[in-house]
DRENPA-3360 file (N, C-alpha, C; in nm, 2 decimals, always signed):
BEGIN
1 = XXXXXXXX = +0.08/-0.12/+0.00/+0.00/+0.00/+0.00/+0.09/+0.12/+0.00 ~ +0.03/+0.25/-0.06/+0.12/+0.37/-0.08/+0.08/+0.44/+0.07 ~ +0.20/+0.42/+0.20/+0.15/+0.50/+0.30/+0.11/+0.63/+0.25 ~ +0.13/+0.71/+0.16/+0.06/+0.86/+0.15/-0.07/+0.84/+0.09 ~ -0.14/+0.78/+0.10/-0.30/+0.74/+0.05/-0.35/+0.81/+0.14 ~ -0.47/+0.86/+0.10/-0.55/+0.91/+0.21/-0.62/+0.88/+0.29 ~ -0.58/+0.89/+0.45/-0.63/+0.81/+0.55/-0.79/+0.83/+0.51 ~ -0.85/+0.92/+0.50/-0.99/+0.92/+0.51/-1.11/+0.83/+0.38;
9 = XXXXXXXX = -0.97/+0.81/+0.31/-1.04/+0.69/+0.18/-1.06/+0.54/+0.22 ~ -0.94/+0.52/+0.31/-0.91/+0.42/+0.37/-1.00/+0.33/+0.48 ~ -1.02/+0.23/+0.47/-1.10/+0.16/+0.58/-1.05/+0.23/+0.75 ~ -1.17/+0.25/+0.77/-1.16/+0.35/+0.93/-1.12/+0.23/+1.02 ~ -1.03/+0.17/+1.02/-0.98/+0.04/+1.11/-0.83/+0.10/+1.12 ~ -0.80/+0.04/+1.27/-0.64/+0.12/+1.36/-0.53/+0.04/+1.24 ~ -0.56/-0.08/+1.19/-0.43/-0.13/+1.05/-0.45/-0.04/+0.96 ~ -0.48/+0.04/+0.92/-0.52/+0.12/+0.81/-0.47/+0.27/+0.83;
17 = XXXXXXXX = -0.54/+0.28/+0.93/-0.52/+0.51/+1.03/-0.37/+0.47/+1.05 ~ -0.31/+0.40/+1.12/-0.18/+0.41/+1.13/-0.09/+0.41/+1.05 ~ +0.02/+0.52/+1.03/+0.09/+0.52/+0.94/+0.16/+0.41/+0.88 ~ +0.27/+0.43/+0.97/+0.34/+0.28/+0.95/+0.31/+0.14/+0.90 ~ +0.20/+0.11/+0.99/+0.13/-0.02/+0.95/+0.06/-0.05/+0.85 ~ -0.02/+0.07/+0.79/-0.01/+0.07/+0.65/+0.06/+0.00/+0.54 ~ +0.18/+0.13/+0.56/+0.30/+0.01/+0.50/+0.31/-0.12/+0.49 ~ +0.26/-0.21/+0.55/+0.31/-0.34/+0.55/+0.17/-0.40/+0.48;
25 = XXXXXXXX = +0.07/-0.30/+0.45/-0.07/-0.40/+0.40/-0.08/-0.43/+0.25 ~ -0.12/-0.51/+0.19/-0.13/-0.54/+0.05/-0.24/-0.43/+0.03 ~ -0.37/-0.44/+0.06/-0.48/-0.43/+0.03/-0.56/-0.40/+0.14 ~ -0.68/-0.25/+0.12/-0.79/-0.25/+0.19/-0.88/-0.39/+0.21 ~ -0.87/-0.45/+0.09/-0.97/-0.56/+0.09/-0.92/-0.65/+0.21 ~ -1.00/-0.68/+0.25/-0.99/-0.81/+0.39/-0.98/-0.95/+0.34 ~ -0.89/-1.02/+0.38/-0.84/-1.16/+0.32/-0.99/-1.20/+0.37 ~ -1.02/-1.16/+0.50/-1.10/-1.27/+0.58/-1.17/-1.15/+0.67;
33 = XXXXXXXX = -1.28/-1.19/+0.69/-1.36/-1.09/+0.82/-1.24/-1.02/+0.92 ~ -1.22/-0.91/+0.95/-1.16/-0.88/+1.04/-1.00/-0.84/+1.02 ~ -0.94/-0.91/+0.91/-0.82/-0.93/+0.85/-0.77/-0.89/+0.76 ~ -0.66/-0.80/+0.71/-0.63/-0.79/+0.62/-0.50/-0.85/+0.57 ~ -0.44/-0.89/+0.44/-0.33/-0.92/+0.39/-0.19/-0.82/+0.47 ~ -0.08/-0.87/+0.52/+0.01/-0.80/+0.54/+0.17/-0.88/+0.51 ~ +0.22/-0.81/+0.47/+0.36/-0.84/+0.39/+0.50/-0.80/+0.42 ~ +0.57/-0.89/+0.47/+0.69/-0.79/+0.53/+0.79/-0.72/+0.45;
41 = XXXXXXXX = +0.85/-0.66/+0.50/+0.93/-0.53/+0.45/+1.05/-0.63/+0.37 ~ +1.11/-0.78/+0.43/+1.18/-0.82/+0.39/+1.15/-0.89/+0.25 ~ +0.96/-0.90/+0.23/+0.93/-0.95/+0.10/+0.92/-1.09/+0.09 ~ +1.01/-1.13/+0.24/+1.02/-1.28/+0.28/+0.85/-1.35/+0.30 ~ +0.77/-1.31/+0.37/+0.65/-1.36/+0.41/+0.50/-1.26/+0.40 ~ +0.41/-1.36/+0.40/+0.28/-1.27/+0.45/+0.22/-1.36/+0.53 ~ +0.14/-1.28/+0.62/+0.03/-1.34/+0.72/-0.09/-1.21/+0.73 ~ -0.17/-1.30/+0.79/-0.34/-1.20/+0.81/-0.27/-1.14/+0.89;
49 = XXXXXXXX = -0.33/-1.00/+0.93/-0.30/-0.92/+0.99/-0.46/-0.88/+1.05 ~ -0.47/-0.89/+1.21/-0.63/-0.85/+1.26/-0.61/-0.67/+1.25 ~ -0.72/-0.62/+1.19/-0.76/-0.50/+1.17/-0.74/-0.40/+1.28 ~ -0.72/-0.43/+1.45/-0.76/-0.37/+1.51/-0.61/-0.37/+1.59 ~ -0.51/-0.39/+1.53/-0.40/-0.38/+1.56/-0.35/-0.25/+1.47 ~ -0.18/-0.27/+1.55/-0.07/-0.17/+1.48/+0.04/-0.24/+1.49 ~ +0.16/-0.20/+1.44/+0.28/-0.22/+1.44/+0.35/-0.13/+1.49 ~ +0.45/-0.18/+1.61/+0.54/-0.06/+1.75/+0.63/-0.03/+1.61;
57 = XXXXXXXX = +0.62/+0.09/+1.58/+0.74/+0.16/+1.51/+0.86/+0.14/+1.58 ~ +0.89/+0.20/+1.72/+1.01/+0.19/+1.77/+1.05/+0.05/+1.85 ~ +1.00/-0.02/+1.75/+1.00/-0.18/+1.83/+1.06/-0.24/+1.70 ~ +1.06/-0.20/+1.57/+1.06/-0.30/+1.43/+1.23/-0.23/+1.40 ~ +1.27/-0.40/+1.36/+1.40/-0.36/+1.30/+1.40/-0.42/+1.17 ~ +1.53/-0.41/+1.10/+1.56/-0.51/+0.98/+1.66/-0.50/+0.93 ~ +1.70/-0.61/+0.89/+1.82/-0.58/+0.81/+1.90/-0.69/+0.69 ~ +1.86/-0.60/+0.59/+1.85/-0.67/+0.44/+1.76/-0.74/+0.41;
65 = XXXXXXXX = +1.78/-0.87/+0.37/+1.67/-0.98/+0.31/+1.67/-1.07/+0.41 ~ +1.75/-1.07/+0.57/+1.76/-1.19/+0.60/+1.70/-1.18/+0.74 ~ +1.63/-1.08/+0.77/+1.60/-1.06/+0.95/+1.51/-0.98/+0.95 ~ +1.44/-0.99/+1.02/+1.31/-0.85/+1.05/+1.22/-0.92/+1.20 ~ +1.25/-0.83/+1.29/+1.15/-0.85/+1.39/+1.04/-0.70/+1.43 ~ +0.93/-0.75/+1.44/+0.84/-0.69/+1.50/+0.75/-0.74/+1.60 ~ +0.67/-0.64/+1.65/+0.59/-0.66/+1.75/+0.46/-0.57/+1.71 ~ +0.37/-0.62/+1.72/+0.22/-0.62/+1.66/+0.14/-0.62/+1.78;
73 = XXXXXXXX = +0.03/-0.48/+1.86/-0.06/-0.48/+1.93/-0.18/-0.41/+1.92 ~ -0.26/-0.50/+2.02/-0.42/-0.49/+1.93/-0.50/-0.43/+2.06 ~ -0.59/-0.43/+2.07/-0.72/-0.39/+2.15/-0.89/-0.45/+2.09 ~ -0.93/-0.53/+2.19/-1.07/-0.58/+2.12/-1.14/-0.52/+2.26 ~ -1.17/-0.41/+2.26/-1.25/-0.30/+2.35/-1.39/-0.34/+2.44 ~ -1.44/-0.38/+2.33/-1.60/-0.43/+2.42/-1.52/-0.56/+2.46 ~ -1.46/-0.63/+2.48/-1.41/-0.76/+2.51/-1.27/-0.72/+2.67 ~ -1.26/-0.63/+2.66/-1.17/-0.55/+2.74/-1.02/-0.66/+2.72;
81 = XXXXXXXX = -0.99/-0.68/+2.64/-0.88/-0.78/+2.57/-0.78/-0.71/+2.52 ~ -0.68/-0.70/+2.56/-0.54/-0.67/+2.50/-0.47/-0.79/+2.45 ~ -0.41/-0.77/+2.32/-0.34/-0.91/+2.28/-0.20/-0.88/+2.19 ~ -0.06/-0.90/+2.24/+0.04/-0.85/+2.11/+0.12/-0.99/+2.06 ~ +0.14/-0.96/+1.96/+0.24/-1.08/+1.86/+0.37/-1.05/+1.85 ~ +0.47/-1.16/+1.85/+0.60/-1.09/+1.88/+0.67/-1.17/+1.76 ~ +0.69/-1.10/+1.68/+0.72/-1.21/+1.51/+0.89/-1.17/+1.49 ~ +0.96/-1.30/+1.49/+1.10/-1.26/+1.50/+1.13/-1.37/+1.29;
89 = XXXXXXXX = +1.15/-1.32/+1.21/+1.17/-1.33/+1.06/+1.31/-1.39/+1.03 ~ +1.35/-1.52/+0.97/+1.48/-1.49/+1.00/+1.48/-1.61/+0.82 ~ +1.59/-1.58/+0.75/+1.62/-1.65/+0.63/+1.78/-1.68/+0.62 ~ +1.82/-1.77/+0.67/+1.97/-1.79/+0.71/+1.97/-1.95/+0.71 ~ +2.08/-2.01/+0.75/+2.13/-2.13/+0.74/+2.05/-2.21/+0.90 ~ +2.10/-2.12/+1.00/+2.06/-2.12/+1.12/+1.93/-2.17/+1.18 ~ +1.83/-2.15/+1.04/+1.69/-2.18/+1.07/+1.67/-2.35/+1.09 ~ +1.77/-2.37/+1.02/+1.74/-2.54/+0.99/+1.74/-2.63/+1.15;
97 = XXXXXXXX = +1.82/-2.55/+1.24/+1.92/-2.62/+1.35/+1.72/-2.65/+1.44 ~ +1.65/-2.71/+1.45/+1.53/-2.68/+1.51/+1.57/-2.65/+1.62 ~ +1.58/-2.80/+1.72/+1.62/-2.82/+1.84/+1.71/-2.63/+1.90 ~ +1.83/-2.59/+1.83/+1.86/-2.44/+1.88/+1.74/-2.40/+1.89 ~ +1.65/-2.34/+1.77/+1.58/-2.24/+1.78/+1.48/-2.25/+1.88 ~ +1.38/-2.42/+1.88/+1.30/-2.41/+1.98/+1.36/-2.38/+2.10 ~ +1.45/-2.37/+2.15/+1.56/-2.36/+2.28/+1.50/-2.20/+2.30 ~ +1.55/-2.13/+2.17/+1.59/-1.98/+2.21/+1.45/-1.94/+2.24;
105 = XXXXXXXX = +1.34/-1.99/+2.18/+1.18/-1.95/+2.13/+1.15/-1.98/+2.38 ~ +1.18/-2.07/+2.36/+1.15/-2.15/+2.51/+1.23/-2.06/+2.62 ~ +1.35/-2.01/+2.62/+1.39/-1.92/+2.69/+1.39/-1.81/+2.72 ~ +1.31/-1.74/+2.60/+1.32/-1.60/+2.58/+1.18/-1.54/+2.70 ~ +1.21/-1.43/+2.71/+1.14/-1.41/+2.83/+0.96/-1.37/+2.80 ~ +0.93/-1.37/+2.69/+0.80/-1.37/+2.63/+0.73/-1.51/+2.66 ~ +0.81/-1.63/+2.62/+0.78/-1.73/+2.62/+0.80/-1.82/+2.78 ~ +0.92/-1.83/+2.79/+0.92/-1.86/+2.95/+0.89/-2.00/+2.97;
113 = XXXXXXXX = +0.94/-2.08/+2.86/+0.83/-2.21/+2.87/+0.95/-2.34/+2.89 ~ +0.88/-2.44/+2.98/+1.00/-2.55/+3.00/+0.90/-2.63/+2.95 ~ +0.87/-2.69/+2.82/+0.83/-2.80/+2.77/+0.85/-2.86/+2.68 ~ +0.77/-2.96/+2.59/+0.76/-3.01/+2.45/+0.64/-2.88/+2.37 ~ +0.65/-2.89/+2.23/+0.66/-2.88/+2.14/+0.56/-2.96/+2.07 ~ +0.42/-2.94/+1.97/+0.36/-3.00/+1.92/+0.37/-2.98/+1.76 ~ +0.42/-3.08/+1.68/+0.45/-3.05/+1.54/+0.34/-3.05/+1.47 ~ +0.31/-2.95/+1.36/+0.17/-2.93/+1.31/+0.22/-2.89/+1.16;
121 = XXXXXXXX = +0.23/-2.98/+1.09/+0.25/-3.04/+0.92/+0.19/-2.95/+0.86 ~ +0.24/-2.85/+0.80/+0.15/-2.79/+0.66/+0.23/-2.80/+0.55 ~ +0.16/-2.80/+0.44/+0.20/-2.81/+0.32/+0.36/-2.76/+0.31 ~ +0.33/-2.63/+0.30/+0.50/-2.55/+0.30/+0.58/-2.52/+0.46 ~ +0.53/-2.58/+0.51/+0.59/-2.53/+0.61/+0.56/-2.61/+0.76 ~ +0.62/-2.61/+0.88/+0.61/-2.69/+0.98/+0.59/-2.60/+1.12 ~ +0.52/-2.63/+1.18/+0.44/-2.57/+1.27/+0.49/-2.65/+1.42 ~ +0.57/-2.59/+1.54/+0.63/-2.63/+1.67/+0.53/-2.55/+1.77;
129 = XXXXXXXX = +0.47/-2.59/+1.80/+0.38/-2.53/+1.86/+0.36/-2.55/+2.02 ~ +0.36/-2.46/+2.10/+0.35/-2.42/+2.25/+0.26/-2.37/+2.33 ~ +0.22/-2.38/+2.43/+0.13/-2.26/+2.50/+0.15/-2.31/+2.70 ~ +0.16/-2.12/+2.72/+0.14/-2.15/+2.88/+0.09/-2.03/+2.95 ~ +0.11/-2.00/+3.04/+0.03/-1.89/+3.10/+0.14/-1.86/+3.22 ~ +0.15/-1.75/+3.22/+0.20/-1.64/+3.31/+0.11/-1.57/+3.43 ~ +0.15/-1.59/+3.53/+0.06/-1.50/+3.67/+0.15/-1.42/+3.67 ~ +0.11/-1.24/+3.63/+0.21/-1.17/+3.70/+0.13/-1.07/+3.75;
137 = XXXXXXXX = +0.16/-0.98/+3.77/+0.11/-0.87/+3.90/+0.14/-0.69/+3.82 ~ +0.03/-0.69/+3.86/+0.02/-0.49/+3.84/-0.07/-0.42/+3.87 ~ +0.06/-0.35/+3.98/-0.03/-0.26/+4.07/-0.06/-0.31/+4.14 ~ -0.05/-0.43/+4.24/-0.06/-0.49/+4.33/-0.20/-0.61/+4.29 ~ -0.21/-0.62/+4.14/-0.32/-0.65/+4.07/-0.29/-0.78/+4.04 ~ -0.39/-0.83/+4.04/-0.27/-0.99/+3.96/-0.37/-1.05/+3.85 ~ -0.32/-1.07/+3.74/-0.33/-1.10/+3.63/-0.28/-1.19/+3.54 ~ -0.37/-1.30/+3.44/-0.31/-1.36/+3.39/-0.30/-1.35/+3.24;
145 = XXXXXXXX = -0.11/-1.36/+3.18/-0.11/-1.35/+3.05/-0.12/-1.48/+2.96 ~ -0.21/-1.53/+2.87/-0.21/-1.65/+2.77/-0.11/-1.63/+2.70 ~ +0.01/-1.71/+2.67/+0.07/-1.72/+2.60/+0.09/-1.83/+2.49 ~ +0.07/-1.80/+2.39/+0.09/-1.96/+2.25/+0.22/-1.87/+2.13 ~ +0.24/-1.98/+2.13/+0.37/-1.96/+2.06/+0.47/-2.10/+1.93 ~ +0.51/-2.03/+1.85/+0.56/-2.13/+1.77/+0.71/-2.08/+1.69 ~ +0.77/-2.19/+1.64/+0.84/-2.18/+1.53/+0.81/-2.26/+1.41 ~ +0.79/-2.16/+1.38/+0.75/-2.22/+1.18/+0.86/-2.14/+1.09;
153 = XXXXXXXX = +0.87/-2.29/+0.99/+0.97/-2.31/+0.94/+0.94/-2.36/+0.78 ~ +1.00/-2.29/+0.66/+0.98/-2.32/+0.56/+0.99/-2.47/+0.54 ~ +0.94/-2.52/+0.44/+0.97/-2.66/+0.42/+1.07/-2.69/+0.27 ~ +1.09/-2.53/+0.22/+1.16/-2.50/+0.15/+1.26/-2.43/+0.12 ~ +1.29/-2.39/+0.17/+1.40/-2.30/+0.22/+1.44/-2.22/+0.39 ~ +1.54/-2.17/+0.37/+1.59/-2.12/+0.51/+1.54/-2.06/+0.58 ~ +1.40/-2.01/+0.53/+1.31/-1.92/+0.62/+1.25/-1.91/+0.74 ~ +1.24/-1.90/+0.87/+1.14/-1.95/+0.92/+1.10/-1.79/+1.07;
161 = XXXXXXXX = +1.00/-1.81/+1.10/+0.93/-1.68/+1.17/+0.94/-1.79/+1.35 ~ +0.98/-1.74/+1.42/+0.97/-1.74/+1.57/+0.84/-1.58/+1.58 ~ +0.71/-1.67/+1.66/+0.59/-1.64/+1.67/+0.55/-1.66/+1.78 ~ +0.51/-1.54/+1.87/+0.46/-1.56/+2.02/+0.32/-1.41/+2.05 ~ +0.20/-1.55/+2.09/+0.12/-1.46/+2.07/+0.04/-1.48/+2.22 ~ +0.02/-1.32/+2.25/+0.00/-1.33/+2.41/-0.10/-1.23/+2.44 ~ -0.17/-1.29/+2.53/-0.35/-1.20/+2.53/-0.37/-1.21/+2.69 ~ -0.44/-1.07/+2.72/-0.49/-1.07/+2.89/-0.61/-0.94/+2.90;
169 = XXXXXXXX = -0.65/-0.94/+2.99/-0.73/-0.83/+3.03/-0.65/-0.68/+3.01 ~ -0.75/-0.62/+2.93/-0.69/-0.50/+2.88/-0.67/-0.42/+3.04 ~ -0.76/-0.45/+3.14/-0.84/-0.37/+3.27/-0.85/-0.48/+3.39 ~ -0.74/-0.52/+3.42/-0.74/-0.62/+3.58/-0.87/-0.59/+3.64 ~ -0.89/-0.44/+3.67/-1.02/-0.44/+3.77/-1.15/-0.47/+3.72 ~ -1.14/-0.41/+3.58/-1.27/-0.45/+3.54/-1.29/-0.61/+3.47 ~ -1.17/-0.69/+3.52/-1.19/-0.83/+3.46/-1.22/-0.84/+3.31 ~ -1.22/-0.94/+3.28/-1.26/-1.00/+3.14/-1.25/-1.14/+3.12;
177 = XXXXXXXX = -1.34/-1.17/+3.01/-1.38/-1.31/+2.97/-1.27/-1.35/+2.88 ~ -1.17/-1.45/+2.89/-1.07/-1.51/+2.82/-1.07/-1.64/+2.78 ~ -1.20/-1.66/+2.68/-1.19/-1.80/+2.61/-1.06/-1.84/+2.56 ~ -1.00/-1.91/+2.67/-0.83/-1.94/+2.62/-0.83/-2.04/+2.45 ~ -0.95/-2.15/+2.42/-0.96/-2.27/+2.37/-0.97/-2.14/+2.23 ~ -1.08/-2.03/+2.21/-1.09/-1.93/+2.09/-0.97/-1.88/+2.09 ~ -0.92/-1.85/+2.20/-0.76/-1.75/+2.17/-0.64/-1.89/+2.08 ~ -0.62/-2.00/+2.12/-0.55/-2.05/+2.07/-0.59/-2.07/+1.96;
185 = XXXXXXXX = -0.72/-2.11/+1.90/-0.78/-2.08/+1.74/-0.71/-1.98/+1.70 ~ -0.75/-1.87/+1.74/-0.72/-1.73/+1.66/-0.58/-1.76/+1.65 ~ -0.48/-1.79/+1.75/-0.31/-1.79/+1.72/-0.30/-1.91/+1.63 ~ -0.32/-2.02/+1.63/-0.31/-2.14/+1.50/-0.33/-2.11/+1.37 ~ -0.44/-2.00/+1.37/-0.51/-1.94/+1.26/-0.43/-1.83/+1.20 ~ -0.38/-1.78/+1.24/-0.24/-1.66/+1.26/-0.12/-1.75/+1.19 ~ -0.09/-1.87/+1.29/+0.07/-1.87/+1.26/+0.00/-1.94/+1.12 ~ -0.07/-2.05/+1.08/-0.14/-2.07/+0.98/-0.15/-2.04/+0.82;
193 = XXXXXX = -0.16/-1.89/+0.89/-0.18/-1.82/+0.75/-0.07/-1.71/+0.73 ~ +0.08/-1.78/+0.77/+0.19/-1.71/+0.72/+0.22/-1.81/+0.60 ~ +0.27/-1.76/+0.50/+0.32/-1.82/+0.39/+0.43/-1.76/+0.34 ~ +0.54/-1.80/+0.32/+0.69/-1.79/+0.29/+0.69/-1.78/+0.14 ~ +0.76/-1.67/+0.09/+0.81/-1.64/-0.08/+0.96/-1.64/-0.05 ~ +1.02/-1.69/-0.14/+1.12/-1.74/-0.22/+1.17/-1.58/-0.28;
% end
């Protein structure tokens, strides 16, 4: 998309009003209810992108054809649900090593996870799949974060995306409803519909 389009032509959704994130969209048209096409900067991948997100400007790096991480956060308002994606892009030799990368994916402090790994076969690509939950505290508040997470990996080349997607009450006091069983659909359905270009 040409970020200088005119916001006010533009579908009135926060992937669209925001500058930056723009950038990264194929098309106003919605792949899917709620979703639009989004395409990384490195040209390496696309995945749905939910409408009601942004991308942290001062969070996104890159560099050349072979690395790009961002972080993607949303708001589902009447649902009082906060939820961000933390997509680390990588096209190198290094991808192949699994066993390393599930290590790094498992240690890293988003993830936090001492377990197995469920492998989930798609056509182009292979799906390592995780999920656990965090009790942490704010403001003397205590709250829990859902975390699901994966490494997917071309089945064709060097490519592969470390994917960690994590959802909690936007509002500790005012609580909220966290169908954890829908939230892990929506992340399967996410890591799912990345597809890797050559």
């Amino acid at each position: 998309m040409d970020s200088k389009a005119q916001p006010e032509k533009l579908p009135d959704t926060v992937a669209f009003q925001d500058k930056f994130t723009r950038e990264f969209m194929v098309s106003p048209k919605e792949v899917k209810e709620g979703y639009y096409l989004f395409k990384s900067k490195t040209g390496g991948f696309t995945m749905w992108f939910p409408k009601d997100a942004k991308i942290n400007r001062g969070l996104y790096e890159k560099h050349d054809k072979y690395y790009e991480s961002s972080v993607i956060a949303g708001v589902r308002e009447q649902e009082n649900i906060i939820y961000d994606i933390d997509m680390v892009y990588e096209n190198r030799h290094i991808t192949d090593d699994i066993d390393t990368n599930l290590f790094l994916l498992s240690s890293s402090a988003y993830a936090n996870y001492d377990g197995k790994y469920t492998k989930i076969k798609a056509d182009r690509s292979t799906i390592y799949f995780a999920k656990n939950e965090q009790h942490i505290s704010v403001d003397n508040k205590k709250d829990i974060v859902y975390k699901f997470f994966a490494y997917i990996k071309s089945n064709h080349s060097h490519q592969a995306v470390r994917f960690i997607y994590g959802v909690s009450c936007k509002d500790a006091d005012r609580g909220c409803h966290i169908d954890v069983g829908k939230e892990e659909e929506r992340a399967k359905m996410l890591m799912k519909s990345i597809e890797f270009h050559d």
